[in-house]
C-alpha positions in Angstrom: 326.4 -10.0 23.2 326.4 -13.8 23.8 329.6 -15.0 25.5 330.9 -18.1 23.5 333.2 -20.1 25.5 336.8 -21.3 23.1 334.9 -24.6 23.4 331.9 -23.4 21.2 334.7 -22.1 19.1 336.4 -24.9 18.7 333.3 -27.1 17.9 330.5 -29.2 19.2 331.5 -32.3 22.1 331.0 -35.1 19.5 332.2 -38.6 19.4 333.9 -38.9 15.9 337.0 -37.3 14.2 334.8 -34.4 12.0 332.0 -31.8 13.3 330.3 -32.5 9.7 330.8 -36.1 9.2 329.4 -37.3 12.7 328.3 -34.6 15.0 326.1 -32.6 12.0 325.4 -36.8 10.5 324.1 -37.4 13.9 321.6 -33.8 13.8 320.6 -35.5 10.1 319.1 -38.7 11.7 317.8 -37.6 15.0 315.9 -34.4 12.7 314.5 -37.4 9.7 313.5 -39.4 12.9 311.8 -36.6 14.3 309.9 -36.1 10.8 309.2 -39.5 10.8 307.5 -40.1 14.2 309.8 -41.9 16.0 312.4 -44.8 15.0 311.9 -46.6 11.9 311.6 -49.9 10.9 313.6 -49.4 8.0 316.3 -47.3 6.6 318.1 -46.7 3.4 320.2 -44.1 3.4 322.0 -42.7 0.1 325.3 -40.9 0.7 326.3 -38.0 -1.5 329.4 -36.4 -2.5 331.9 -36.7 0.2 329.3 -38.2 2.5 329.9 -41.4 0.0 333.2 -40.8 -0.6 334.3 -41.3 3.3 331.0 -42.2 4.9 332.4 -45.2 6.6 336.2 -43.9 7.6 334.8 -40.6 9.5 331.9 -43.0 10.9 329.3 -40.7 9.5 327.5 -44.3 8.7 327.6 -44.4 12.8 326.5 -40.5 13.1 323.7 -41.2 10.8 322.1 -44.5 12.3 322.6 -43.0 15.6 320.8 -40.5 15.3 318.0 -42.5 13.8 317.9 -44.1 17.1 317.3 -40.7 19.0 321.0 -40.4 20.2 323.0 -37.0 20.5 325.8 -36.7 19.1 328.2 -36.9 22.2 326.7 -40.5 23.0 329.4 -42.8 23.7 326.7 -45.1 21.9 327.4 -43.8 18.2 330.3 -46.2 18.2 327.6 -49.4 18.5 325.1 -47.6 16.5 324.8 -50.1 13.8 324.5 -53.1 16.5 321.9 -51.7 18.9 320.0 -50.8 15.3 320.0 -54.7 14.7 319.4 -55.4 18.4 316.1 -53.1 18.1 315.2 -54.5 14.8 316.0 -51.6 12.3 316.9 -52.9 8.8 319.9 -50.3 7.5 321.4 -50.0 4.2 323.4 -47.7 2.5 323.9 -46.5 -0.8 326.3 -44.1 -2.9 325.3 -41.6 -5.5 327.4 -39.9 -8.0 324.0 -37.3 -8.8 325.5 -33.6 -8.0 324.3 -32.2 -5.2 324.7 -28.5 -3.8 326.5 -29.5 -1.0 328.8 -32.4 -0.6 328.0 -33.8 2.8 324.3 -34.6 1.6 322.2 -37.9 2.2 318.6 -38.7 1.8 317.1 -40.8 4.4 314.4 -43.0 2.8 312.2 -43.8 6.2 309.6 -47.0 6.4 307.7 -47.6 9.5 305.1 -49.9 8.6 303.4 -48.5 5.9 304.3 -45.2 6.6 307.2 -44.0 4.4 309.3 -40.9 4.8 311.5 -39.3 2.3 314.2 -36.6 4.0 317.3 -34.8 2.6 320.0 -33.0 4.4 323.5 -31.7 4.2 325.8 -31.2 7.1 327.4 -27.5 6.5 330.1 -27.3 8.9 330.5 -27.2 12.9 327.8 -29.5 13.4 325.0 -27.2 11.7 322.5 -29.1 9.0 319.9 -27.5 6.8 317.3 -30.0 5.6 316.3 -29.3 2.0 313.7 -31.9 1.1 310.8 -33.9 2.6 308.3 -36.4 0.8 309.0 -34.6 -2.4 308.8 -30.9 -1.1 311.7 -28.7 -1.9 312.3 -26.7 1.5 314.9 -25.4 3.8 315.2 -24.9 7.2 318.1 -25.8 9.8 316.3 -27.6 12.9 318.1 -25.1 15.3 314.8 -23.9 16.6 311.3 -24.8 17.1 309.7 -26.1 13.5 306.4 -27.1 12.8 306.0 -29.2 9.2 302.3 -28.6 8.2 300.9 -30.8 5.6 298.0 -29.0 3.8 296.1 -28.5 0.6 296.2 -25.4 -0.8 293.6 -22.9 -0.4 293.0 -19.0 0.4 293.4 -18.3 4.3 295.5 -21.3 5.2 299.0 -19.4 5.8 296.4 -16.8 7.7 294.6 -19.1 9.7 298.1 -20.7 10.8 299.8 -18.0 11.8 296.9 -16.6 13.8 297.4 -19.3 15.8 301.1 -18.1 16.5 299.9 -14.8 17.3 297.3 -16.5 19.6 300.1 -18.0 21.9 302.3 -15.5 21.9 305.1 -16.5 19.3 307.3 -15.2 16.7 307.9 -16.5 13.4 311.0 -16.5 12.5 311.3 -17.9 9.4 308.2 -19.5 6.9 308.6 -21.5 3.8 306.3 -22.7 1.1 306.5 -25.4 -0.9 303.6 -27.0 -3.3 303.8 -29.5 -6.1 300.7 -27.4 -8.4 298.2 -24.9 -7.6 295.5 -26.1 -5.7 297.1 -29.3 -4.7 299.1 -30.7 -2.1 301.2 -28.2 0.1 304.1 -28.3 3.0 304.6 -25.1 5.0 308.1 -25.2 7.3 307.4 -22.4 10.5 310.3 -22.1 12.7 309.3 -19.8 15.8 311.1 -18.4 19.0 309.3 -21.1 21.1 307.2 -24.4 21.0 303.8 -23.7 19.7 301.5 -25.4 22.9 299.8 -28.8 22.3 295.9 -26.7 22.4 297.1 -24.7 19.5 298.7 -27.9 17.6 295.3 -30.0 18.0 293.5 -26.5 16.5 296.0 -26.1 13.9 295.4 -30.0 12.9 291.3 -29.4 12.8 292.3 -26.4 10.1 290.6 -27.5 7.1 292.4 -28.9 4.4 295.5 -29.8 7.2 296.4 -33.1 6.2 299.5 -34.1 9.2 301.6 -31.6 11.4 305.2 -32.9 12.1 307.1 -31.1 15.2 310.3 -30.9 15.2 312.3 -30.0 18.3 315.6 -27.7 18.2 318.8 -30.1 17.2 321.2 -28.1 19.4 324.8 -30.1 19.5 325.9 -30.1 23.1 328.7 -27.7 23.8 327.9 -25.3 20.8 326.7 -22.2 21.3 
């Protein structure tokens, strides 16, 4: 049994008054940024339910550009977040939605950079924890608390082989695989999560799989101090 300190307990070292407003708002950005590439250019971000309702009062509006700009979510910096986004040169804007959602802490981060766009949505479900549940159009769900690999592919027989034998190869579990495609025989994304970081020789052979279209890694969004 893991010991869990009554810190852990208690919730994640944050700057901001609520674990799902900031500190899980903060996991959002820095997980969309991570899809994305890097910092945008650009960001509009649509606030759901009581994302919209309190977005700027529990300074998830901070959480969320912060994060966009790689910080964690116990950086004294989320307080300046929206300056050192202008300083940098990121165009924000922000946006409320009455659409129902599943959850009510839920955003979508519309992502430019260049001509590159990026389409993620989240929700913040309590003590910091997120679950992403859509990218570019793709219905998924996964939680960024371990190693994740987004794999871009058309769909044909052998792919979900061919990529997991490449798992095998380097020694790794799969933890949990999810499949998502818009029609049969079209456009694909697979989400792996795995007990460790799939090496950069097995990433360049999973990108020269045929039919792999772009690979997006996306490293575990622990919150400092949880467990």
């Amino acid at each position: 049994m893991r010991f869990r300190d009554v810190f852990s307990i208690i919730g994640p070292s944050m700057i901001g008054p609520s674990s799902s407003h900031t500190a899980g708002a903060a996991r959002l950005g820095r997980t969309a940024r991570s899809i994305n590439g890097g910092r945008p250019d650009q960001a509009e971000i649509v606030l759901f339910g009581s994302f919209a309702d309190t977005y700027q009062g529990h300074g998830t509006d901070l959480a969320l550009v912060a994060g966009l700009l790689g910080f964690i979510p116990s950086d004294a910096r989320i307080r300046n977040a929206l300056v050192i986004a202008a300083r940098e040169g990121m165009a924000v804007t922000f946006r409320t939605s009455t659409k129902p959602v599943a959850h009510p802490n839920t955003v979508t981060l519309c992502l430019r950079t260049g001509e590159k766009k990026t389409v993620v949505t989240g929700s913040s479900i309590g003590g910091g924890n997120i679950e992403i549940t859509g990218v570019n159009g793709f219905d998924v769900k996964f939680t960024a608390g371990y190693p994740t690999l987004l794999v871009f592919h058309s769909d044909r027989p052998g792919m979900l082989a061919d990529m997991t034998d490449l798992y095998r190869d380097a020694g790794l579990n799969i933890g949990y695989m999810e499949v998502d495609r818009k029609s049969r025989s079209g456009d694909v994304l697979t989400v792996i999560e795995s007990d460790g970081v799939l090496p950069g020789a097995s990433v360049r052979l999973l990108i020269q799989l045929a039919g792999v279209q772009q690979v997006c890694g996306v490293e575990p969004s622990e919150v400092e101090g949880s467990a």
